[in-house]
C-alpha positions in Angstrom: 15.3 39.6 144.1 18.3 41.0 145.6 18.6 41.2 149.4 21.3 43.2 151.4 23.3 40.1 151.6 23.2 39.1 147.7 23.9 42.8 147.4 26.9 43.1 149.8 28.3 39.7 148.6 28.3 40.9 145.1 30.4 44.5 145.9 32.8 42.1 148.1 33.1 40.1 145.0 33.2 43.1 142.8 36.1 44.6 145.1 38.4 41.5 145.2 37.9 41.4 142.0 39.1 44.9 141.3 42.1 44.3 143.8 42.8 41.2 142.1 43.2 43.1 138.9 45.1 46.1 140.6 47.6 43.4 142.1 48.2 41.6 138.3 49.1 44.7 137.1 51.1 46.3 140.0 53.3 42.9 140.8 56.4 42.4 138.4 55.7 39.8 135.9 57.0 36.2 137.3 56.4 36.2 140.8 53.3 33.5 140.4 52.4 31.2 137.9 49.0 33.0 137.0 47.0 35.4 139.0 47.5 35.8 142.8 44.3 35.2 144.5 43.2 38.3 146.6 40.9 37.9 150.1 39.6 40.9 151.8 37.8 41.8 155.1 37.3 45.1 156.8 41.3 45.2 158.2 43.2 43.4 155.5 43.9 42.1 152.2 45.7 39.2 152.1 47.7 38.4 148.4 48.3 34.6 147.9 50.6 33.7 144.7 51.2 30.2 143.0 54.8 28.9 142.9 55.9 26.8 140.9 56.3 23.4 142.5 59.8 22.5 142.8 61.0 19.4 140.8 62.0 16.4 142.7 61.0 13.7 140.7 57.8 11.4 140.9 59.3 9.2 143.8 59.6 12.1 146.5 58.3 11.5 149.8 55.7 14.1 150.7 58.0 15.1 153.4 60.7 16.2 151.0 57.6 17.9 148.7 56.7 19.9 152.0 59.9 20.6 153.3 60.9 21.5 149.3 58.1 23.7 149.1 58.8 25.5 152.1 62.1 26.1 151.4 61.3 27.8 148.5 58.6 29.8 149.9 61.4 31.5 152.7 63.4 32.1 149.5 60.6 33.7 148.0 59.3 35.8 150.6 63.3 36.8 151.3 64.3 37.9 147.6 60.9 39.8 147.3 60.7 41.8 151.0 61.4 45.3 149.9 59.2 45.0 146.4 56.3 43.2 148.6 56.7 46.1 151.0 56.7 48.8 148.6 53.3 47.4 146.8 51.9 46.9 150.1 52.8 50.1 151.6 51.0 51.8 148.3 48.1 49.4 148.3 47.6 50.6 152.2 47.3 54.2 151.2 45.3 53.6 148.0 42.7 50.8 149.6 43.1 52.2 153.7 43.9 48.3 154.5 47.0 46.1 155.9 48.2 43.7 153.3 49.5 40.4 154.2 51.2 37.9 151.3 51.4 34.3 150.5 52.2 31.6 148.3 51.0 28.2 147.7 52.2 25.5 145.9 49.4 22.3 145.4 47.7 21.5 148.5 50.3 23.7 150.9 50.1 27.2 151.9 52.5 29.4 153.7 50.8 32.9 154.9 53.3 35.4 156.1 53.3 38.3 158.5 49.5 38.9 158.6 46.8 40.5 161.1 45.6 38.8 164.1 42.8 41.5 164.4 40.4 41.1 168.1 36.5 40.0 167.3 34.2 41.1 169.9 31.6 38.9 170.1 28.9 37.3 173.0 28.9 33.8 174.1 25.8 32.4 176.0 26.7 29.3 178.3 26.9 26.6 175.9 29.1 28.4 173.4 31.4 29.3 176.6 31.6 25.5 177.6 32.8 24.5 173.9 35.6 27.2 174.5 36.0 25.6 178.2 36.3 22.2 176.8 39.1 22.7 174.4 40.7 25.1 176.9 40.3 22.2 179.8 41.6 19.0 176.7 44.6 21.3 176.4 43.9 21.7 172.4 43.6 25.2 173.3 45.7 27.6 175.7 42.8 30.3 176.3 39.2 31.1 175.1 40.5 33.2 171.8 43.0 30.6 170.7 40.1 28.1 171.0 37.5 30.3 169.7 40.2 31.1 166.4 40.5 27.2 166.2 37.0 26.7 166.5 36.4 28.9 163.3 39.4 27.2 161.6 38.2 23.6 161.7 33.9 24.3 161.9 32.3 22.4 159.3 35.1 19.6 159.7 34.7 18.4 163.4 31.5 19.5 164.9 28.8 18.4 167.7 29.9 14.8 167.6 33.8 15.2 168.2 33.2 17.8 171.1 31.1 14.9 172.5 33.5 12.6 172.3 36.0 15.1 174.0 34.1 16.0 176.5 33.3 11.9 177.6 37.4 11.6 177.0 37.6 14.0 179.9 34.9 13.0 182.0 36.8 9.2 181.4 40.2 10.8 182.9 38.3 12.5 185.8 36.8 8.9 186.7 40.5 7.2 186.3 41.7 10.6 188.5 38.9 10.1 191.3 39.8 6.3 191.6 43.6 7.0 191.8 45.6 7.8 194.7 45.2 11.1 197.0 47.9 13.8 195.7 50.5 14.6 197.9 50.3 17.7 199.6 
């Protein structure tokens, strides 16, 4: 049976997959080792490419992988600006969205210049103290950069590592309440 969310996964499927072919054949040939993957959401498409992973031998530290791979990833993004810009500026006008680009390279990814597009949402009471919490640990510097972190990490660290931030908290405001009066 399809439902309006089978349905509208499938045409989000069916679109990145159409991008995903425009991009293969629109990008010069060499830029990635196989076909970029291609996300999309109402604002943006975002192109991510495989580079090849630089060769520094088997006993590299995963420092030198990282700092290998992201050297070569600012080299990339730096020899390809005004081709990467001239796609993008034609896939704007032919798809009516922003496109960001990427590369990756094993387990890292480097996203450049991309959207940081507002969400309008409601938050009852306890979703507003989750935001408060993170905001109050300092993991967060406002409600939207905890919110955005919040959607990054959700699956990963849920209920139980909020409750063991918030008794972390509630442990300092004990230590604080014993300690000394502040100077005025």
């Amino acid at each position: 049976m399809t439902t309006p969310e089978n349905d509208s996964g499938a045409r989000r499927r069916e679109q990145e997959e159409r991008l995903r072919g425009w991009f293969v054949g629109r990008l010069p040939d060499g830029w990635f080792e196989g076909a970029p993957s291609v996300t999309v959401d109402r604002e943006e498409i975002v192109v991510v490419g495989t580079l090849p992973a630089p060769d520094l031998g088997s006993d590299a530290s995963e420092a030198e992988r990282a700092a290998a791979f992201a050297g070569r990833a600012k080299r990339f993004r730096e020899e390809t600006r005004e081709q990467r810009m001239a796609v993008a500026r034609e896939a704007e006008h032919t798809f009516g969205r922003k496109v960001a680009w990427g590369v990756s390279s094993g387990t890292e990814t480097h996203l450049f210049t991309h959207l940081a597009v507002p969400v309008m949402t409601r938050l009852r009471q306890p979703e507003r103290r989750v935001l408060d919490t993170l905001v109050d640990a300092g993991v967060a510097r406002s409600r939207a950069d905890a919110l955005a972190w919040c959607v990054r990490l959700v699956g990963q660290h849920s209920e139980s590592w909020l409750a063991e931030l918030r008794e972390a908290l509630e442990h300092v405001e004990r230590v604080r309440d014993r300690g000394p009066e502040p100077r005025g």
